[in-house]
C-alpha positions as CSV (number, residue, x, y, z in Angstrom):
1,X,-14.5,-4.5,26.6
2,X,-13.4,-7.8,24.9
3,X,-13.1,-7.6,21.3
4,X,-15.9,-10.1,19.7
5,X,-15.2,-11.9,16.7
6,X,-17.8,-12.0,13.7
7,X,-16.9,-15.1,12.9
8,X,-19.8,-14.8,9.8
9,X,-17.3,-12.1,8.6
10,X,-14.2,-14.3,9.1
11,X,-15.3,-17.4,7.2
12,X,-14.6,-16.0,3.5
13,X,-11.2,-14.9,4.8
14,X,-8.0,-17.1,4.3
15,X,-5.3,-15.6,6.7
16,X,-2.1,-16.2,8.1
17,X,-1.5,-19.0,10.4
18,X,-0.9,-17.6,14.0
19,X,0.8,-19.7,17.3
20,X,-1.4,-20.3,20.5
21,X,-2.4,-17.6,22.3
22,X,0.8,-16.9,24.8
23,X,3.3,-14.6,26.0
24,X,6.0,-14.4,22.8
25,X,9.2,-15.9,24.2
26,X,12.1,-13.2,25.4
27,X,15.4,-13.8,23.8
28,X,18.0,-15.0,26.9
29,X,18.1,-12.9,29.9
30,X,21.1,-12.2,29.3
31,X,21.3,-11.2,25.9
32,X,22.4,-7.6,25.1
33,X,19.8,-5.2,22.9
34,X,21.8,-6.5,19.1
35,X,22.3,-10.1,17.5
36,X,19.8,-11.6,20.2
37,X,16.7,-9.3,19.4
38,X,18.0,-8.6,15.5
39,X,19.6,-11.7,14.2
40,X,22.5,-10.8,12.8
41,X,21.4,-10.9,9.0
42,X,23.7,-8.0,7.7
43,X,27.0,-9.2,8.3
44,X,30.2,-6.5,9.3
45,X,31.2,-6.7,5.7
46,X,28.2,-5.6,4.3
47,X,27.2,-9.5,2.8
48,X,24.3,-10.9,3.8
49,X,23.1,-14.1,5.7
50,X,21.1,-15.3,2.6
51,X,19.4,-18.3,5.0
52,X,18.6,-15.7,7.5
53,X,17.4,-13.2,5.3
54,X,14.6,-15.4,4.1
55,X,13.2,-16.4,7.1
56,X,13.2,-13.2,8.3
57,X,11.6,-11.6,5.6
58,X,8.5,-13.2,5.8
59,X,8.0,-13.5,9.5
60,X,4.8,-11.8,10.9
61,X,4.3,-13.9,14.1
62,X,4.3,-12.5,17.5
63,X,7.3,-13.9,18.7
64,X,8.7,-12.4,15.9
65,X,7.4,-9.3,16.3
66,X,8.2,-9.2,20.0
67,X,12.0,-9.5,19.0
68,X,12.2,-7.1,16.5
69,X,10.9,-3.9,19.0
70,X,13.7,-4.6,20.6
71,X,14.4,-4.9,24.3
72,X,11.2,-4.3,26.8
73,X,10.9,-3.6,30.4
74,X,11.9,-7.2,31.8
75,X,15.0,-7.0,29.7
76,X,16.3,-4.2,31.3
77,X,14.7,-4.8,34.6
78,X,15.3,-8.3,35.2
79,X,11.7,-8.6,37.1
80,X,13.1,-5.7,39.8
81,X,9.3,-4.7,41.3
82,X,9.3,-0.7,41.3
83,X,6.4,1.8,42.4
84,X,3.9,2.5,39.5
85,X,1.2,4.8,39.4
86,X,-2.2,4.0,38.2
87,X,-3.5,6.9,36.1
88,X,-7.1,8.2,37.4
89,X,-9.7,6.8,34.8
90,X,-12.9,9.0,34.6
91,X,-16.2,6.4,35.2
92,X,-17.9,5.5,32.2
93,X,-21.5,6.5,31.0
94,X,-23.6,5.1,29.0
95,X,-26.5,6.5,27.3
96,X,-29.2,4.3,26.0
97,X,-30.4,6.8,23.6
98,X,-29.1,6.2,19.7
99,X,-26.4,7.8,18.2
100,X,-26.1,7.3,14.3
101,X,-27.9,4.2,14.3
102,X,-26.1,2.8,17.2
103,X,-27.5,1.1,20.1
104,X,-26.4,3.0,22.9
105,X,-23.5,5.4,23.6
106,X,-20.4,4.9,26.1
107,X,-18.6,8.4,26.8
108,X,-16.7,9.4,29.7
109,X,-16.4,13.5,29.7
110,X,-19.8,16.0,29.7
111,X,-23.9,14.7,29.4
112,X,-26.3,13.7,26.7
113,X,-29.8,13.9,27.4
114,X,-31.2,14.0,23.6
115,X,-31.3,11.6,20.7
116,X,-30.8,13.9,18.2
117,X,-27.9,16.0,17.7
118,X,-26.5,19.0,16.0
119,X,-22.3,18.7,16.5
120,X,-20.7,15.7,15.8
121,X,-16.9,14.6,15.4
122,X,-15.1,11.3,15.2
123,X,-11.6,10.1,14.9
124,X,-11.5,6.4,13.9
125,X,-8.6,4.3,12.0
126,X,-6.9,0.7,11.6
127,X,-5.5,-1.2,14.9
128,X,-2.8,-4.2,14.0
129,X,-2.2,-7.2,16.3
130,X,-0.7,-10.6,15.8
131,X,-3.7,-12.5,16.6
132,X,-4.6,-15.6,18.5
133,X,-6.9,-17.7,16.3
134,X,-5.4,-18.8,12.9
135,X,-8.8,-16.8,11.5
136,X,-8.5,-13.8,12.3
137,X,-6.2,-11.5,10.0
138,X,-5.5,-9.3,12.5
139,X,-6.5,-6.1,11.2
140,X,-9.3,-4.0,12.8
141,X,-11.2,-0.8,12.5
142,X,-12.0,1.0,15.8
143,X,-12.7,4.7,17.2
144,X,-10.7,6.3,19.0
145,X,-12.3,9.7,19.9
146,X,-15.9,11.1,19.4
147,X,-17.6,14.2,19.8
148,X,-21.6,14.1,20.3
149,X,-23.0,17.6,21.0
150,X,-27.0,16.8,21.3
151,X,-29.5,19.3,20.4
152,X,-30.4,20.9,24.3
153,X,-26.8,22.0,23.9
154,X,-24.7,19.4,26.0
155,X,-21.6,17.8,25.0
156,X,-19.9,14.5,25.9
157,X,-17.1,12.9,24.8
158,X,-15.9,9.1,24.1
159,X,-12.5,9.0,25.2
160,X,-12.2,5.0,25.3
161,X,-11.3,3.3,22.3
162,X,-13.9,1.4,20.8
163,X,-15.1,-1.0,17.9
164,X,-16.8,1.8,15.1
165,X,-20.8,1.8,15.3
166,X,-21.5,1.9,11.8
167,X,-19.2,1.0,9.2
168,X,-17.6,-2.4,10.3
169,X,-15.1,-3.0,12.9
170,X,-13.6,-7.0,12.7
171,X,-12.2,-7.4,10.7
172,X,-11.6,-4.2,9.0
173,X,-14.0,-3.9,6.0
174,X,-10.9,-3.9,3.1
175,X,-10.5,-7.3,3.6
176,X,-13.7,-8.5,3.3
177,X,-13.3,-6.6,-0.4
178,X,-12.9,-9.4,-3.3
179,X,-10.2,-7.1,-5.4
180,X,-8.0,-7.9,-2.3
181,X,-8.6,-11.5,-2.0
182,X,-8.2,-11.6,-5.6
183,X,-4.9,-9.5,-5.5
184,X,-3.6,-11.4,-2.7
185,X,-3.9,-14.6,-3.8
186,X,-6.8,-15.2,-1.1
187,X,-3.9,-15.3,1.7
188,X,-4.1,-12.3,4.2
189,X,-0.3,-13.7,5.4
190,X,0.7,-11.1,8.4
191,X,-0.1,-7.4,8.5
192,X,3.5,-5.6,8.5
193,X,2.6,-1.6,8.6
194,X,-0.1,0.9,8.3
195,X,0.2,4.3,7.4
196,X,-1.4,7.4,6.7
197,X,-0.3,11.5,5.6
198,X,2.1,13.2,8.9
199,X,-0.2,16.1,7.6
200,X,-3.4,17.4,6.9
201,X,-6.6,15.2,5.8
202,X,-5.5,11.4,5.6
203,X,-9.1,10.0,4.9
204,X,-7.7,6.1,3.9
205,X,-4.7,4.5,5.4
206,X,-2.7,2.1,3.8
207,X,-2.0,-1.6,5.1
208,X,0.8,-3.4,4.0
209,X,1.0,-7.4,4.6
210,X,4.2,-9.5,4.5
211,X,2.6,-11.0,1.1
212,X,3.4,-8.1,-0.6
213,X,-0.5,-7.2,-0.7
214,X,-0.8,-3.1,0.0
215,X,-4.7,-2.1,0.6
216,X,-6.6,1.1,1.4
217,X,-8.6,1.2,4.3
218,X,-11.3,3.9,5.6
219,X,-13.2,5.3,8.3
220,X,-16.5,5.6,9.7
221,X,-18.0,7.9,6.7
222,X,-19.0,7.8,3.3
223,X,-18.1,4.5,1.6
224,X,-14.9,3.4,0.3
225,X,-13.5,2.2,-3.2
226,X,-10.6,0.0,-1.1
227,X,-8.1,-0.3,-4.0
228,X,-5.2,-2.4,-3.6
229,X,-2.1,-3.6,-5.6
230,X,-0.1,-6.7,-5.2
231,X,4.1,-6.3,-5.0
232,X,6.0,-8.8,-7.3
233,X,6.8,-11.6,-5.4
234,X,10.1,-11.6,-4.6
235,X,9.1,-7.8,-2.5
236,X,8.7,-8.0,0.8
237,X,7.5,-4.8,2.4
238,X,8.0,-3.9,6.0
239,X,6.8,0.1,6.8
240,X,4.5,2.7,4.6
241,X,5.0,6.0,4.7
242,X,2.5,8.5,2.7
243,X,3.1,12.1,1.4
244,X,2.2,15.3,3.4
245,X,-0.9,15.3,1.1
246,X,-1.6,11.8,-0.3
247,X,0.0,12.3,-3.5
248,X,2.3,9.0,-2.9
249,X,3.3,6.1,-0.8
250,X,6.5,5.0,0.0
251,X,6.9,1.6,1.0
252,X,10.2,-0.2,2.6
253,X,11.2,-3.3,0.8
254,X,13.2,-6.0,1.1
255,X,14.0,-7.7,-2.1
256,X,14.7,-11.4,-1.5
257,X,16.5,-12.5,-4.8
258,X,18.9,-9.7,-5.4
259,X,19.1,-9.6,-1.1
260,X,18.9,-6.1,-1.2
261,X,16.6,-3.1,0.0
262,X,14.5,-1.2,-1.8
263,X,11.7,1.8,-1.4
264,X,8.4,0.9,-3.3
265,X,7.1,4.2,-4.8
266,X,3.2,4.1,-5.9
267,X,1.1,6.8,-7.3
268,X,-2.1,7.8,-5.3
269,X,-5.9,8.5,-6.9
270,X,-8.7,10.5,-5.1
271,X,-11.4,10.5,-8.1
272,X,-15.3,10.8,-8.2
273,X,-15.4,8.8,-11.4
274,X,-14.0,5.6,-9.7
275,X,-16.4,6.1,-6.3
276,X,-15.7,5.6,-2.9
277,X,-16.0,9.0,-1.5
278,X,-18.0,12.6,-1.4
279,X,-17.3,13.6,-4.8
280,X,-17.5,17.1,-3.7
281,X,-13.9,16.3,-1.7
282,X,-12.8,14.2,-4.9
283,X,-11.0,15.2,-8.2
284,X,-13.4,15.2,-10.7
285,X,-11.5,13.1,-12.8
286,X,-8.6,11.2,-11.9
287,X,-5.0,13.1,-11.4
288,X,-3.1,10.0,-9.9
289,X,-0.1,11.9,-7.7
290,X,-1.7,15.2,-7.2
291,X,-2.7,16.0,-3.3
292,X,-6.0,14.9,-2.3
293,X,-8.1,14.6,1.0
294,X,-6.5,10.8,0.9
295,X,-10.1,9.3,-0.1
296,X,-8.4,7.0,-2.1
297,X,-9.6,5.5,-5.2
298,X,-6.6,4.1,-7.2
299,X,-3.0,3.6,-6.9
300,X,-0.4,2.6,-9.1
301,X,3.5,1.4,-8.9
302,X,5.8,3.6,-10.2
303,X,9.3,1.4,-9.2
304,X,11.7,1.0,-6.9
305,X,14.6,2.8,-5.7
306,X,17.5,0.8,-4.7
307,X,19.2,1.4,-1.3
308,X,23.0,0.8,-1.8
309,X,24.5,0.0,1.8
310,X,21.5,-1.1,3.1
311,X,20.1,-4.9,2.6
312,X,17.1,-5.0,5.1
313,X,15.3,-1.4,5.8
314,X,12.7,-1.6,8.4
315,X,11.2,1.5,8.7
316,X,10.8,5.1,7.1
317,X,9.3,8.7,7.5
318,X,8.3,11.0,4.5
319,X,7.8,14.8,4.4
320,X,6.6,17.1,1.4
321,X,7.6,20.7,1.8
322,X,4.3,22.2,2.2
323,X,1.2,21.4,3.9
324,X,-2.2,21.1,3.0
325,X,-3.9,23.9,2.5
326,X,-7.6,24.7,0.6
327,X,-7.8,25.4,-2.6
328,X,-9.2,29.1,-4.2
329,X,-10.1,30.5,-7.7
330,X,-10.5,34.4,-7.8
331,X,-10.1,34.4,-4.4
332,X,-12.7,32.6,-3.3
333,X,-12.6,29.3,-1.3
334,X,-13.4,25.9,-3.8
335,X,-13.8,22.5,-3.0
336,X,-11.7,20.4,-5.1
337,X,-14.1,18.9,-7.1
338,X,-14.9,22.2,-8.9
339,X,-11.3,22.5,-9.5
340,X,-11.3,21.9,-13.5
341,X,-7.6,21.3,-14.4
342,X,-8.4,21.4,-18.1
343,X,-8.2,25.3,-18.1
344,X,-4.9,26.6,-18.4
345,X,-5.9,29.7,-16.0
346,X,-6.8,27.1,-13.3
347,X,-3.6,25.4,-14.3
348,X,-1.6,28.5,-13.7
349,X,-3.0,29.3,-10.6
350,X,-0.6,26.1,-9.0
351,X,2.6,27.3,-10.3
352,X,1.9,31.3,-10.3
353,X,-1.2,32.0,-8.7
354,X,-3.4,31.7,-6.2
355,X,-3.0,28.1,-5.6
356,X,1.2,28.3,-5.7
357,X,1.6,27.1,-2.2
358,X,-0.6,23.9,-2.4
359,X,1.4,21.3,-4.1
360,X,4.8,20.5,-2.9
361,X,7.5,20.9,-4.8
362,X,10.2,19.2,-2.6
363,X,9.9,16.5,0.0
364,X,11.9,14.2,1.6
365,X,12.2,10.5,3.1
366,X,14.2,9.0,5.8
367,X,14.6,5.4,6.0
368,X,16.0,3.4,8.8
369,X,17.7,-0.5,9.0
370,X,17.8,-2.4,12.5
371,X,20.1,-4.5,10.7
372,X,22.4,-2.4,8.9
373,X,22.2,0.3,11.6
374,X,21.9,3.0,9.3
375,X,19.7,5.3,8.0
376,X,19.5,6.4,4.1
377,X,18.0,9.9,3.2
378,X,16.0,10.4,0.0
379,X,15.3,13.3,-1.9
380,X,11.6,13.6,-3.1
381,X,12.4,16.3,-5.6
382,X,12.1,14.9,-8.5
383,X,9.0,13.3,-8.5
384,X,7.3,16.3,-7.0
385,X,8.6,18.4,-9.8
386,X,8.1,16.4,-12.6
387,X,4.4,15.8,-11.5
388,X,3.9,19.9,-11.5
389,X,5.7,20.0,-14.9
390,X,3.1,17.7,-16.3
391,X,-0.2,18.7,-14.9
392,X,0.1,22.5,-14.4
393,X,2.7,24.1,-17.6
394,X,1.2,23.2,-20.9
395,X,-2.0,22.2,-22.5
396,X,0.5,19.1,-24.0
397,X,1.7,17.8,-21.0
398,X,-1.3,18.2,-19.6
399,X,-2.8,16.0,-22.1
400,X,-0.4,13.3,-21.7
401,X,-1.5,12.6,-18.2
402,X,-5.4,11.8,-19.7
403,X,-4.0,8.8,-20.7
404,X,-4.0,7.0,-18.3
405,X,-3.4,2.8,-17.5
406,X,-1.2,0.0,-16.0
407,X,1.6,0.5,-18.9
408,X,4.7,1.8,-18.1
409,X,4.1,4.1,-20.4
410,X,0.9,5.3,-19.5
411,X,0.5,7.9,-17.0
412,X,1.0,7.9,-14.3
413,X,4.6,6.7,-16.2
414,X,6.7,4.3,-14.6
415,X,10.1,4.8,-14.0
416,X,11.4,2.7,-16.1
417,X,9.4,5.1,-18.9
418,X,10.6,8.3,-17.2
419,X,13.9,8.2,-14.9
420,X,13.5,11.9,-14.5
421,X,10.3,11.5,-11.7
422,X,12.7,9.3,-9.7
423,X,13.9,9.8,-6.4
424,X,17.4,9.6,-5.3
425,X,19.4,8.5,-2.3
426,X,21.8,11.7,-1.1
427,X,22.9,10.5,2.0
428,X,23.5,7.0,3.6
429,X,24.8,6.8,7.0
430,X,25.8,4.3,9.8
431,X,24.4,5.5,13.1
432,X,25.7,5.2,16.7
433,X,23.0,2.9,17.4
434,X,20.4,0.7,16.3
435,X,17.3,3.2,15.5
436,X,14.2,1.8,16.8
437,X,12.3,4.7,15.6
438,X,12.1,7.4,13.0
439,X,10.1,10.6,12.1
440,X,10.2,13.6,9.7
441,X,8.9,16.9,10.5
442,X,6.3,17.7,7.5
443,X,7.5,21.0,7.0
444,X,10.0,23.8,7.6
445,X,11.9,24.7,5.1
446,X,15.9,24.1,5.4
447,X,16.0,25.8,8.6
448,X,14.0,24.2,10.7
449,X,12.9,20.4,8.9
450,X,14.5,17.5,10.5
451,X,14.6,13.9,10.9
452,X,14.9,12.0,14.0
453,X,16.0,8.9,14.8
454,X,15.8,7.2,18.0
455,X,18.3,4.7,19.2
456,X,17.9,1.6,21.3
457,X,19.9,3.0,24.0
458,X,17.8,5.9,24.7
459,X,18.8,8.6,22.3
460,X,16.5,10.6,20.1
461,X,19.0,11.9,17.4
462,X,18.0,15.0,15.5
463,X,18.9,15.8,11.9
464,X,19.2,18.4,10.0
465,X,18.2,17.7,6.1
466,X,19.3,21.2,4.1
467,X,18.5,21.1,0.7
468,X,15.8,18.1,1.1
469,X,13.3,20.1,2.7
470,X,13.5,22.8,0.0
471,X,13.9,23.2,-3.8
472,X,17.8,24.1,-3.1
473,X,20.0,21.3,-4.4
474,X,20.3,18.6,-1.8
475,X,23.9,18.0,-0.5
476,X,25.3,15.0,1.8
477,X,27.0,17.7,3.4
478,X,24.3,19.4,4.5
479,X,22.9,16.3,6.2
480,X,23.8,15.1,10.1
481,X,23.1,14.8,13.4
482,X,22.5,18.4,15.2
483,X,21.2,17.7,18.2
484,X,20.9,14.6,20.8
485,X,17.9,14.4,23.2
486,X,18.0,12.0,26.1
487,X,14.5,9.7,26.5
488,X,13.5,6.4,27.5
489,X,15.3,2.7,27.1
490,X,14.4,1.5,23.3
491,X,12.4,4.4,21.9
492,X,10.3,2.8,19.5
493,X,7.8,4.7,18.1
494,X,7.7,8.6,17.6
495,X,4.8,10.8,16.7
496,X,4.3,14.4,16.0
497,X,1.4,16.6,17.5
498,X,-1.0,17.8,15.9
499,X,-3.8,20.5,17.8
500,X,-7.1,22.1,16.4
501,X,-5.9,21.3,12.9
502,X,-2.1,23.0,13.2
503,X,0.8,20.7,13.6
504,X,3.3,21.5,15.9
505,X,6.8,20.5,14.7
506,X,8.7,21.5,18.0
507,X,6.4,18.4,20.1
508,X,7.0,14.9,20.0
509,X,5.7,12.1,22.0
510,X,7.8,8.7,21.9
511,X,6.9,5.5,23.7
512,X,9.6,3.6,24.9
513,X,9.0,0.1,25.8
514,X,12.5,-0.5,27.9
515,X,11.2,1.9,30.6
516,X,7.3,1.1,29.9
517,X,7.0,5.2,29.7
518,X,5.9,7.7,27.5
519,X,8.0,10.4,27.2
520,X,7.0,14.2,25.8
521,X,9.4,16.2,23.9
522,X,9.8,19.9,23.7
523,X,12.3,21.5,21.1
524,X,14.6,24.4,21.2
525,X,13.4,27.1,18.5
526,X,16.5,26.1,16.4
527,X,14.8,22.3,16.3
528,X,18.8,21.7,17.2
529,X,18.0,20.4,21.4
530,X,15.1,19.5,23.4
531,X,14.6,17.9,26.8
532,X,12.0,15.6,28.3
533,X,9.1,17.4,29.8
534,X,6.8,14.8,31.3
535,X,7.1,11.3,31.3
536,X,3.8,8.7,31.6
537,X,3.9,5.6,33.5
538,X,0.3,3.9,34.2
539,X,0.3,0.1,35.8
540,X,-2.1,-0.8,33.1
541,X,0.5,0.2,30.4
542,X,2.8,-3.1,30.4
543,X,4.5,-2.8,26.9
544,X,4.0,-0.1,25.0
545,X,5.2,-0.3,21.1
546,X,3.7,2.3,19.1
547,X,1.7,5.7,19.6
548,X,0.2,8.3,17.7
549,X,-0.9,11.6,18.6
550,X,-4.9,11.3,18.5
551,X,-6.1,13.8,16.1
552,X,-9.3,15.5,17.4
553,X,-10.3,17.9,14.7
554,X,-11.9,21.4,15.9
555,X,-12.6,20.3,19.8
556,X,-8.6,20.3,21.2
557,X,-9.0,17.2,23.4
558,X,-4.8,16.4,24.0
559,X,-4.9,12.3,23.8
560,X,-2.3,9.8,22.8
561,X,-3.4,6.4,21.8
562,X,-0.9,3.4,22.8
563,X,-0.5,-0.1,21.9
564,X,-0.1,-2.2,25.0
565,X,2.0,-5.1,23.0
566,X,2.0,-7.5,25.7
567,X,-1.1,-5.8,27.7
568,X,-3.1,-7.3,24.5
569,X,-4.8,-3.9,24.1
570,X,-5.2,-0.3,23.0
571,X,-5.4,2.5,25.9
572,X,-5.9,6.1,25.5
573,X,-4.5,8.8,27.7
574,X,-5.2,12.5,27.9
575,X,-2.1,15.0,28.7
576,X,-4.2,18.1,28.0
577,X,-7.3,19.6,29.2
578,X,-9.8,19.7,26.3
579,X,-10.7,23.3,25.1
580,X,-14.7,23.1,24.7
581,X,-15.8,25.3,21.5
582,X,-19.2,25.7,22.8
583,X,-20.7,27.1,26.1
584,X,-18.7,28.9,28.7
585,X,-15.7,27.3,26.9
586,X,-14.3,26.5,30.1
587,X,-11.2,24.1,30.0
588,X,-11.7,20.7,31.3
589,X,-8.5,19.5,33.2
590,X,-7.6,15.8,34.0
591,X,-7.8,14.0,37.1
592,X,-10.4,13.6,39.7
593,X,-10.0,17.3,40.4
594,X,-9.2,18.5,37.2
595,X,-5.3,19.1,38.3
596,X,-3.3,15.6,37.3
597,X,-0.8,15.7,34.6
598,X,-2.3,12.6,32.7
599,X,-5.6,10.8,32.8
600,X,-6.7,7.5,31.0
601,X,-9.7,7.6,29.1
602,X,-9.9,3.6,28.6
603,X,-8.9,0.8,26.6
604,X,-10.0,-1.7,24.3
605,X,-9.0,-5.8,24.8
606,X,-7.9,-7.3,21.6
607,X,-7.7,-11.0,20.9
608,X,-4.1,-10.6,20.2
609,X,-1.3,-8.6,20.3
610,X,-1.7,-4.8,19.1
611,X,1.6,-3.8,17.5
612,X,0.6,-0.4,15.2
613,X,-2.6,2.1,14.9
614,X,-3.3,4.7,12.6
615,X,-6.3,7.2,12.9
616,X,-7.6,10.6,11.6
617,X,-10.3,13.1,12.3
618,X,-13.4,12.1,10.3
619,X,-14.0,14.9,7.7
């Protein structure tokens, strides 16, 4: 369906001025997959193109965003027809009868024959795209999955992406928020990066815009306090990466009067005094940096960490060493809102107890440069284990983090207050190949955590990380390439898969727009090889950039959701047959028969180009 514009919405928004709706021009034919698609801004010395730097630090247009995924499927091609398949596409249905205050419903999979029902899920999240019109910021809120089970028993399923029912949907709601107008200036100038936890709940995602503005988004439940910040000027930030369990972003930075890269680190809030939430799934009072269901209520900058070696990062992945997990007291279950951290026996439970394995004490991030062509690893250590020191050892420490506002040195304490909470660079290497793509397993302990790190030419390197992953001292030693696993032509987005709540470290699913494919990876049990299992290829999908693994909650329904770049949509594709948790539980397979390897569930036309999406399983 064709997106429609609200343009009631629209008019109190100032955005970013977008070209006329067109292809984005290719580079020359002829030009090979380096200077031509990533000017060459990092010179061979290591200085810096201080012209070029500027204008490409601000650049959020299409053409620009074209250029720097890389090489797509004409480059390599050269307009060479070859044999396609179209991917069967169930019919759709469409029930008349309200769902949550909707009008009607559009599913694809099962029957509805009742208004009222009594099992209901929904994954929903932001969609990005370099628009057409000069008002329209470019930043959406759609579903991407949902669950109805009505109350005679049957079930259906929405497997098309569409605009959310309730809630808002264009633009996304944040931006209609004053706190970000006000923040930013009143310019919305060129969504960068959205991202969200590689674990666990991830409630809010956060947008980052060329400006410098960084804002929380939501979903389709509950209301949302939308907090924001606003970067100094001279930051320019180009990917967000958040913690396994919300306790911090991490945002890539380039710094355009010392010409040098940089990692924003910001301290995340989940509080029921400040709103925006169910305060049962809430901290009852504020404990900025401690894990949270990523309902997100504040957020504050801590610093930056400098990058030596690398000038212009473009992308990152972050990891904390343990997962989300639900909090107990005597050994029975408790939401986190009845988790009272003024108690020192409650406190306890986190470091000796009950509770021990909850928050992280290590972590990791990986950050990537198309321009430097190297890749800088970072260990979270320190601010993991400073954060436990303070809230969970003494009644004094604990104290210290009650006072709490913007001063660096009020908690949460900048570094420039506290160089102890900082995170440090162990490793910086140059890679074989410009990486297009990175991602960090979310856990595994020395052994088995890695990085990866795809390359333009087709290579999806694997890392090992050592003492990152773990409370071991971290060593450069310990960190390098263990493993090389052949994909597509420019791999440029990697996700990680994620089934009836467990993730699944060994899977990965990488688009890569040189081949217009999407590729599924299996790993050895040493996470040191891996091979390509199944490869999708739809002549609907014309340039796919990004993907994530769609997270459908208790109901396994095995879908990835793509953005079709240059298709000017978002499609969804099953590679799994969904596991009913009701009824005869009988799996439902793909295809017309039930027996295909893939089938598309839909797609949703945007009025631009869709170049990132992030989503999550309602709670």
């Amino acid at each position: 369906m064709m997106h429609i514009i609200r343009m009631a919405l629209l008019a109190a928004i100032v955005p970013f001025a977008a070209a006329a709706a067109q292809d984005p021009p290719d580079p020359p034919a002829d030009a090979p997959p380096g200077p031509s698609w990533w000017p060459a801004i990092v010179k061979s010395d290591g200085s810096v193109d201080r012209t070029a730097y500027l204008r490409e630090a601000r650049a959020a247009d299409r053409a620009s965003l074209h250029r720097r995924f890389g090489p797509d499927f004409e480059h390599y091609h050269k307009g060479k027809a070859e044999p396609v398949p179209t991917v069967w596409k169930p019919p759709d249905k469409f029930s008349p009868l309200r769902a949550r205050g909707a009008a009607g419903y559009t599913y694809q999979i099962g029957d509805r024959k009742a208004a009222d029902t009594d099992g209901n899920a929904e994954t929903s999240g932001q969609v990005l795209y370099a628009a057409d019109k000069t008002d329209d910021p470019g930043v959406d809120r759609i579903n991407t999955w949902v669950y109805q089970r009505d109350v005679q028993g049957n079930f259906s399923f929405m497997l098309k992406p569409e605009p959310t029912a309730h809630g808002g949907t264009h633009p996304e709601p944040g931006l209609l928020q004053q706190s970000w107008k006000q923040a930013g200036g009143g310019v919305f100038q060129g969504p960068v990066a959205v991202g969200r936890a590689n674990s666990g709940f991830k409630v809010c995602g956060l947008v980052a815009f060329s400006s410098g503005l960084i804002g929380a988004t939501g979903t389709v439940t509950s209301g949302y306090a939308y907090p924001c910040l606003q970067l100094p000027k001279s930051k320019v930030p180009t990917g967000v990466a958040i913690t396994n369990s919300n306790e911090f972003a991490l945002v890539t930075i380039w710094d355009t009067q010392a010409f040098a890269g940089q990692v924003a680190v910001i301290a995340l809030e989940s509080s029921a005094t400040k709103g925006g939430g169910n305060p049962q799934e809430q901290w009852r009072k504020p404990h900025p940096g401690l894990w949270s269901w990523g309902i997100l209520t504040g957020m504050k900058l801590l610093g930056f960490v400098d990058l030596p070696g690398m000038a212009a990062p473009t992308d990152l992945s972050v990891s904390g060493n343990r997962r989300s997990v639900e909090n107990s007291l005597n050994g029975k279950f408790t939401k986190l809102g009845a988790v009272d951290l003024s108690q020192q026996s409650v406190r306890d439970s986190f470091i000796k107890g009950e509770n021990k394995e909850q928050p992280s004490s290590a972590g990791f991030a990986v950050v990537t440069s198309k321009y430097d062509r190297k890749a800088a690893f970072i260990d979270l250590e320190p601010l993991f284990q400073y954060y436990r020191e303070m809230y969970f050892t003494t009644a004094e420490n604990f104290g210290k983090t009650l006072t709490q506002g913007p001063g660096p040195k009020e908690w949460p304490y900048a570094f420039e207050a506290e160089p102890r909470c900082k995170p440090r660079v162990i490793s910086t290497l140059r890679l074989p190949g410009v990486p297009t793509a990175v991602h960090t397993s979310p856990f595994g302990g020395r052994e088995k955590a890695r990085a990866f790190i795809a390359t333009v030419e087709g290579k999806l390197l694997i890392y090992a990380v050592g003492g990152l992953a773990d409370e071991t001292p971290a060593s450069p030693a310990e960190i390098g390439c263990v493993g090389i696993v052949p994909v597509g032509r420019n791999p440029c987005s990697i996700a990680g898969v994620k089934a009836d709540w467990e993730v699944r470290p060994a899977e990965l699913i990488v688009a890569c727009r040189g081949d217009r494919e999407i590729c599924f990876v299996a790993l050895d049990g040493a996470m040191g090889a891996g091979k390509v299992t199944k490869r999708l290829k739809d002549s609907r999908l014309l340039d796919p950039v990004h993907l994530e693994n769609t997270e459908t909650a208790f109901v396994v329904t095995p879908m990835v959701t793509v953005c079709d770049f240059r298709g000017r949509k978002v499609v969804n594709y099953r590679y799994g047959p969904i596991l009913p948790n009701i009824g005869p539980k009988i799996p439902i397979g793909m295809g017309p028969d039930g027996k295909a390897e893939f089938e598309c569930g839909g797609w949703m036309d945007f009025p631009g180009f869709p170049f990132r999406v992030s989503s999550v399983n309602v709670p």
